[in-house]
Structure formats: C-alpha cells, structure tokens
Phi, psi and omega in degrees: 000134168259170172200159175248184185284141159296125138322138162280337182299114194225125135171165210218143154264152188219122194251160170278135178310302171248018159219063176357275199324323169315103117307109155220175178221125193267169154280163198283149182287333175267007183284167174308312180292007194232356232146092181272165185280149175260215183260139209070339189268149158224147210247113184256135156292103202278090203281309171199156175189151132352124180233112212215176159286354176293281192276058175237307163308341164295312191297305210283323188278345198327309171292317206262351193220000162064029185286322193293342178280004199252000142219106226289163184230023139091002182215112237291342180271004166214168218238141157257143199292101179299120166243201198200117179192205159269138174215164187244180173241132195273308158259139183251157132245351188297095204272130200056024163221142195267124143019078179113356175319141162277160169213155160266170152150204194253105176218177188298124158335040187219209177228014158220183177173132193263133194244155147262039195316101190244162225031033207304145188214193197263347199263312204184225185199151150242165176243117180297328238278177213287304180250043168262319221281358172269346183269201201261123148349311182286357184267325172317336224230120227239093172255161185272136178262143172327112161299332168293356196265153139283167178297097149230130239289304195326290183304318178301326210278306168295307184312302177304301205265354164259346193259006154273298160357305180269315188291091251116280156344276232280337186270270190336274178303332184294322195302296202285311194286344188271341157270350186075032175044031169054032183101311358171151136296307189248075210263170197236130159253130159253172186072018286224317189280000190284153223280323215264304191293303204295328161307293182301007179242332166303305177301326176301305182282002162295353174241032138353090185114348203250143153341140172046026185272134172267167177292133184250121181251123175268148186218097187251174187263156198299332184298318174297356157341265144324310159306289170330309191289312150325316193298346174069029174240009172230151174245038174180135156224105191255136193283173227280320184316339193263003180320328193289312208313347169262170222258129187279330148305349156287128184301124171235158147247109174292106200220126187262082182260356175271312166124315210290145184270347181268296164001281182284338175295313186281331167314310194273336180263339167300298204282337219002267190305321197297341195248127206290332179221180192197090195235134160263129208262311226198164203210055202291337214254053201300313173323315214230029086022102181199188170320159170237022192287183189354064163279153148252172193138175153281160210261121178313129163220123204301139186280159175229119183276326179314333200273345182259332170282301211270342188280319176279359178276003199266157149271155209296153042243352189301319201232176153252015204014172211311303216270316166273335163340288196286332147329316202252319187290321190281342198270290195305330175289300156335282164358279195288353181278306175275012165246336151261003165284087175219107186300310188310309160309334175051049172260349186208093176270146149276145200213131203229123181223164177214146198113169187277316184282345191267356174239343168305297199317318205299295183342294197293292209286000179282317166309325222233351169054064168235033191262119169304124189286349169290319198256143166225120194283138192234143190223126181257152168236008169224032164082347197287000000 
C-alpha cells in the first residue's frame, strides 16, 4: 500500500432521512482510522464541493431515486448528502492511480471516500464497488483533473456548482426538442431562478428564431423577479401569484422544479387539456412535496437525466454516442459559462466557506429556501 500523510480532520455530515432538518456530523466511515483499504481500493481526500438545490433535491428524492444508496451511512434513518465536488487520491492500492491524483466527480458531504476503482484510464475512473453497481453510471465515473494545469479556486468553483446543473439543462431541452416540445407554444418553468430552471431556459433560447421554438416562461416567487428577469433567457417572467395572467389557450408544456404540489395543481388546472406534457425535475420547494394523482391534465412525469444520457450515448443512428454527447454539452457549456461568468453582471458570485457550521449553515438555508439565487456556495470541511 502506498500513502501520502492524512488530514487529521474525520467527519460526513448526515440527514435524518425524514425529517430534512435533522442534522449531525460523525466521523467520516472512510477515513484511515475507520477503513483500511483493501486490494483495488483507494481512499480520496475530499478537498472542496458544491452545495446547490440539486442537493437539496437529493435529499428530498434520496429514497425514492436511491441517492442515499451510493454512500451508505451504516444506519438506515439517516442519509449521506451526495455533492459534487474535488478530491485527491490519499491513498492507494490501485494499480495506475497515483498518489496526490486530483479528481472530480461525485462525492460524499464528508472528508474521505473509499472507491473500488475499476477502469482507470488516461481520463479517469469508475467506482466498481458493489453497492454502486446498480445506480445510474453517470455518478460512478471519476475524472482526473490535469496536473499540469495550476488550481484554480474560480474555474473549480463554477465547474462544481454549475455544471452537474447544466448537465441537467442540457438533457432537459435536448428531451423536450427530441419530443418536438409535444406540440406546446410554450414552456412554463417554475422555480425560474434556480440554477438548474435558468440553464434549461438558456438552451431553450438558443433556438430562439428556429422553427417550432416555443416561448419560455419563468414562474418565480415575487423577490426573485428582477433577477430572474436579468438573466436575459426568458422571455416572460411571472411571479407565482401572477399564473391566471397566461393565456390558458396557449398549448404549454410544464417543467417542474419546484416540486410544489399546490403549484403543479393550479399550473394543470389553469391549462387542463391545453397542457401537453407535465415534467418534474426537482423539488427545491421539498416541504410541499405532494401527490400527483387526479390533475387535471396529463399525469407529472418524472425527467431521469441518466435514462437521456444513456439513450444519446447509444450509437447512431439509435444515439449520437459518447463522444458527440459530450462534444455538444462542452460547445452548450461553454456558451452557458460566458453568459453567466461576468462580474459586471453580477449573476453569479462563488462564496467559499470552510467548516462543519459553514456547510450546516449553507445546508439549512438551501432548505429553508433562503439561499441568494446569486451566489454559489463551495464548501471545505479541512480548510484548502
């Protein structure tokens, strides 16, 4: 076994399953004093990651979408929070990954994490272990960050917190254009200010001018207003109270991000026959979370984005494969990176906090849905 010297720093944050609010923090289950590594496995040092409304959506689906299974917390009532974020590799047993390797990907709300790293490639990795080999694929897969590049906090920053987001965006308008937006004038977002609604309203307006592009309407709560309205991707934006004021006779399509069950009832009930599809993304608004039974309307159907990645990852003519997949989300990423990094614009500050209260803090106010829709939070639990 190789190793580099351990963070002294041991603890995972951990939710009460059903009750979101409940918090504590344990020691992490993956630390050195807590797991020695076996053969294949390697122990990553959880360096910084993203804290957004994505997990908060995790959170709220954690059972029902299997997010709590992929890093188990040994105790069935409480969930470890899945981020997205940088790690190093602390430890090895892994025949081609080195020591001090940098990595992206998908990792646990703590300060280690042990992989079974299987396909190690010149790009990355994936983790094999046993009770991952069942989840969606795309959380498994690991990239190597350059060594040759220097670090840089900005660019890590924007990558964590927006860019499983846009990856998100980009399955969503690829989804809707690949139904032929179900006939729909229109698409309705709710929840409009969320990172995840506004990517998806940016790709909707790149085809802005093109056949069949429908009008994209944001539905925000009244403060987020002027903001939301700033981003320059919708093109009507209404606060939630202002919903009769669209025209009910326009063919719409519904994309849900909020969550909320009083919402999508009055969204299915403005539009009822008119409205052609009814898709739930996200559950920002998690408290209000509720059945979807007798709408009127077509019956809410949940986006999977892994079930869109794997249909365009097939090869053509079924797909585009892996390789143009990924080709076209980096040309729309780019795209969406230089329209929202602009200091001058003021849409987006990264906010860097380090610590167990500082990610409690973060944690709550994402729940509690008091998070400046401006700002994205990156969060250390060993100070880097």
């Amino acid at each position: 076994m190789t190793a580099i010297s351990a963070t002294t720093t041991s603890e995972r944050f951990f939710i009460q399953r059903d009750t979101l609010g409940n918090t504590r923090f344990s020691a992490d289950p993956d630390a050195p004093a807590q797991r020695p590594l076996l053969e294949g496995q390697a122990r990553l040092a959880v360096e910084h990651f993203a804290l957004t409304a994505n997990n908060i959506t995790y959170a709220s689906f954690g059972q029902s979408m299997k997010y709590w299974q992929f890093f188990p917390a040994g105790d069935e009532a409480w969930g470890c929070l899945p981020v997205w974020g940088y790690a190093s590799v602390l430890e090895s047993r892994v025949d081609g990954l080195a020591l001090g390797q940098r990595v992206y990907g998908y990792l646990p709300a703590g300060t280690h994490l042990v992989v079974q790293a299987s396909k190690v490639s010149a790009r990355g990795f994936v983790d094999a272990a046993a009770h991952r080999e069942e989840l969606a694929a795309v959380y498994n897969q690991y990239s190597f960050v350059d060594a040759a590049e220097p670090q840089d906090r900005h660019a890590e920053g924007l990558q964590a917190v927006l860019r499983p987001l846009f990856t998100t965006s980009f399955l969503i308008d690829d989804f809707l254009d690949d139904n032929h937006f179900f006939g729909a004038e229109q698409v309705v977002l709710s929840s409009a200010s969320s990172k995840t609604a506004y990517g998806t309203a940016f790709c909707l307006a790149q085809r802005r001018g093109s056949a069949g592009a429908p009008q994209v309407v944001g539905l925000t709560s009244a403060a987020n207003r002027a903001f939301t309205q700033s981003l320059g991707c919708y093109d009507l934006v209404l606060s939630y109270d202002e919903l009769p004021n669209l025209d009910a006779a326009t063919v719409a399509v519904y994309v849900d991000f909020a969550g909320s069950a009083a919402l999508r009832r009055q969204v299915h009930e403005h539009f009822g026959e008119r409205l052609a599809y009814s898709s739930s993304i996200g559950g920002t608004h998690w408290q209000a979370l509720g059945s979807a039974s007798r709408l009127p309307g077509p019956r809410p159907t949940l986006f999977f984005a892994p079930a869109q990645i794997a249909k365009r990852s097939a090869p053509p003519p079924e797909g585009w494969g892996a390789a143009e997949l990924q080709r076209r989300l980096a040309v729309a990423w780019r795209a969406f990176i230089g329209a929202v990094d602009k200091p001058e614009a003021g849409l987006l500050n990264i906010i860097w906090r380090v610590g167990a209260p500082a990610l409690d803090a973060g944690y709550q106010a994402l729940l509690a849905g008091r998070a400046d829709a401006r700002e994205g939070l990156m969060v250390s639990l060993v100070g880097r």
